[in-house]
N, C-alpha and C positions, 0 to 999 in steps of 0.2 A: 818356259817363256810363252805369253799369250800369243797365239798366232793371228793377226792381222788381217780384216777381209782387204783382199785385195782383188776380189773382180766386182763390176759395176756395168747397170745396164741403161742406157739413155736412149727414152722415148722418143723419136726425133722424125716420127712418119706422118705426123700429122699435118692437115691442111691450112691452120693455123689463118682461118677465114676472116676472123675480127679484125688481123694486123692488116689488111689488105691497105694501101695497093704493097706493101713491101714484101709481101709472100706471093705476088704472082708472080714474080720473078726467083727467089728464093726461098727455101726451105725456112721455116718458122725457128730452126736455131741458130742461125747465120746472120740472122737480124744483127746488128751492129749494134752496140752500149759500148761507150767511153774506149773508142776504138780499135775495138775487136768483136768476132762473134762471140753470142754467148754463150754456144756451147764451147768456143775455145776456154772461156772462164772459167764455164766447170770441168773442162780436163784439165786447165794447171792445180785448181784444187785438188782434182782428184788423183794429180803426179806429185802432188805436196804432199797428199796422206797415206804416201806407198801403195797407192793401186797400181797393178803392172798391167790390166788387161780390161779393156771397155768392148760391149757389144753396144754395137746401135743399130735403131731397126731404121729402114729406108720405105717412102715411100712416095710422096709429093717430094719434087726435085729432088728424088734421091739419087742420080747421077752428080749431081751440083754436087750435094753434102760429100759424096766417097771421093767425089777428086780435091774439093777443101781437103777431107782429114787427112787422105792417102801421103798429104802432107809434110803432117807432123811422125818425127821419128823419135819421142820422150815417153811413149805409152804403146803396145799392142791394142790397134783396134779393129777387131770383129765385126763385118756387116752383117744383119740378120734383113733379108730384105723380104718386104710383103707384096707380092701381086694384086691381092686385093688389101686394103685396109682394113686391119682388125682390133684396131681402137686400143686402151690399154693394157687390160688386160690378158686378151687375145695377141695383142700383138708380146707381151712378155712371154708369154705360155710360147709362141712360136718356137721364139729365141732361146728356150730350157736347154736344151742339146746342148748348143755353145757355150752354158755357163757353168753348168756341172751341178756338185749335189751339195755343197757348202753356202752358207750365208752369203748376200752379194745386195750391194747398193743399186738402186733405181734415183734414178734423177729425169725430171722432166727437163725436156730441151731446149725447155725456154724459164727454167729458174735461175732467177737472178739475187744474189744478195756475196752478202762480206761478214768477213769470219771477225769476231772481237776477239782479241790476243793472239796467240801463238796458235793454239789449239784450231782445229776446221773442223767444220759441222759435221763431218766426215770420220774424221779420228774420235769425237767424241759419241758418235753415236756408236762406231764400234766399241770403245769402251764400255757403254751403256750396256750394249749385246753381250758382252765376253761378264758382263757382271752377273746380270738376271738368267743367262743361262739355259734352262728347257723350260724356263717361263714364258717365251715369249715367242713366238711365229714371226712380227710385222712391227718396227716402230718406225713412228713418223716425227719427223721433224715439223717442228710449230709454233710459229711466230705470234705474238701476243696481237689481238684486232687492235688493241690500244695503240701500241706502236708503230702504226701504218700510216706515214704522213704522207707520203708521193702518192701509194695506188691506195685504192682502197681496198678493203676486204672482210669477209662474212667469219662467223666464228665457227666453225665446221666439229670442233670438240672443247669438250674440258677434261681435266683431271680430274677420274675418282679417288676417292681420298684415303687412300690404301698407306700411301708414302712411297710405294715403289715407283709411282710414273703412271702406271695403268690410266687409259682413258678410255672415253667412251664418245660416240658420236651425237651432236647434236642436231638432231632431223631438222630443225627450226631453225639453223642457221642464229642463235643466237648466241652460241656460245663465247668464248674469252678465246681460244687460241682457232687459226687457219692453219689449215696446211699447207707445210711448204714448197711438198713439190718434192720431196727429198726422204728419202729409207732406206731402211735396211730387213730385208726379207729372207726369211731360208723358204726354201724349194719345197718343201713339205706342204706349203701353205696352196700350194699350185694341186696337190690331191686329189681328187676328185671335181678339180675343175671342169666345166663344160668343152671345153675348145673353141675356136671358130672366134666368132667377134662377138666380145662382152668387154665390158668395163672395168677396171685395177679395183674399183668402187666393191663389187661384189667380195671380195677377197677380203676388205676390209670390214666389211660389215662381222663376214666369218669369220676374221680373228676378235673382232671386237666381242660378239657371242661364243666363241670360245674363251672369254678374258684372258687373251695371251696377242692385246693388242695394247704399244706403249708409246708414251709421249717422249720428246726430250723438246722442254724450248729454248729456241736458237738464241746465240747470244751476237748480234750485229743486224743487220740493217738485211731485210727482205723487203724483192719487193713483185710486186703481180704486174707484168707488160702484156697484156691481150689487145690494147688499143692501142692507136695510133697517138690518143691524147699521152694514155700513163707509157709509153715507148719517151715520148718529150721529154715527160717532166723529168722521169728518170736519169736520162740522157742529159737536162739541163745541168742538172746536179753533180755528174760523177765526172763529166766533161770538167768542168769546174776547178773539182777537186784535184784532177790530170793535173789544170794547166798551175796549180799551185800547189804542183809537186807530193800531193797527197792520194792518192787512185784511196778511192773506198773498196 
């Protein structure tokens, strides 16, 4: 029987400057969509796809955020907390101790989207992981630039045309798919990392020149809230769908 990742780690120390004025009060995943925060949205997902255990790093209101989640009792959650802020991928490297040496999901703490069918971005990117096997270090999940009607967004890769998934990054932002905000990573890729404060960016690159970096594109509705405008229209939208009994 395939064994399931079930730990996950949510970026959630950021200053999250662009949403302002709504982050000088709150932490950047607390932000409220279709009436809740969003990172409560991606822990029911992530209690949907049998995750039993979340780290999240603290950093900007991170007293806020640990009395929010201290909360919730449907998932074990983990504070990894930063004195100084060390960006993405400094602040995951922190966090390694608490997740252990198994494949584990990262989620940024302000992604937003809904899953089409039964299946969660989640469950299938684990599938994807348990398929391709020691091929792979890092896949991202990747929403098509095409299908971004609310926020907009840049095309950050394509697929190389292997068939397996493999992609590759597009420096020129022209690419077909963005990323979602959303993967699945084993610990190994953390190797020879620097420490201190660097970016998830560099890690990426290293699996993408190692070719054991992969795509999966998402199947439903993503979307990028960094402003106060795409936070609106978002919000127009899913509200919407609430009050006619439909949550996206």
């Amino acid at each position: 029987m395939t064994e399931m990742i079930d730990t996950a780690f949510i970026l959630a120390a950021g200053f999250g400057k662009r949403l302002r004025p709504y982050t000088d009060t709150l932490p950047k995943p607390m932000v409220p969509v279709a009436g809740k925060a969003v990172i409560d949205h991606i822990l029911e997902k992530l209690v949907k796809s049998g995750v039993q255990r979340v780290v999240v790093n603290l950093h900007h209101k991170g007293d806020v955020l640990k009395e929010h989640l201290s909360k919730r009792q449907d998932i074990e959650i983990i504070f990894s907390e930063e004195e100084e802020l060390l960006e993405t991928g400094g602040g995951i490297q922190h966090g390694l101790p608490l997740i252990g040496d198994k494949p584990f999901f990262i989620v940024n703490g302000d992604a937003f989207w809904d899953d089409a069918g039964s299946d969660t971005a989640f469950t299938r990117l684990s599938d994807m992981w348990v398929n391709l096997g020691d091929k792979v270090d890092l896949i991202l999940l990747l929403q098509p630039v095409s299908e971004m009607k609310l926020t907009k967004g840049v095309g950050d890769y394509d697929f190389v045309e292997d068939g397996e998934g493999r992609i590759t990054r597009d420096k020129s932002q022209k690419g077909d798919y963005m990323f979602a905000g959303v993967r699945v990573c084993h610990p190994r890729l953390f190797d020879g990392a620097p420490g201190g404060r660097y970016s998830f960016l560099h890690l990426m690159d290293k699996a993408d020149e190692l070719q054991k970096l992969y795509g999966l594109e998402h199947k439903g509705g993503w979307h990028h809230i960094s402003t106060p405008e795409e936070l609106k229209a978002v919000e127009e939208v899913y509200t919407s769908g609430m009050e006619n009994g439909t949550e996206g």
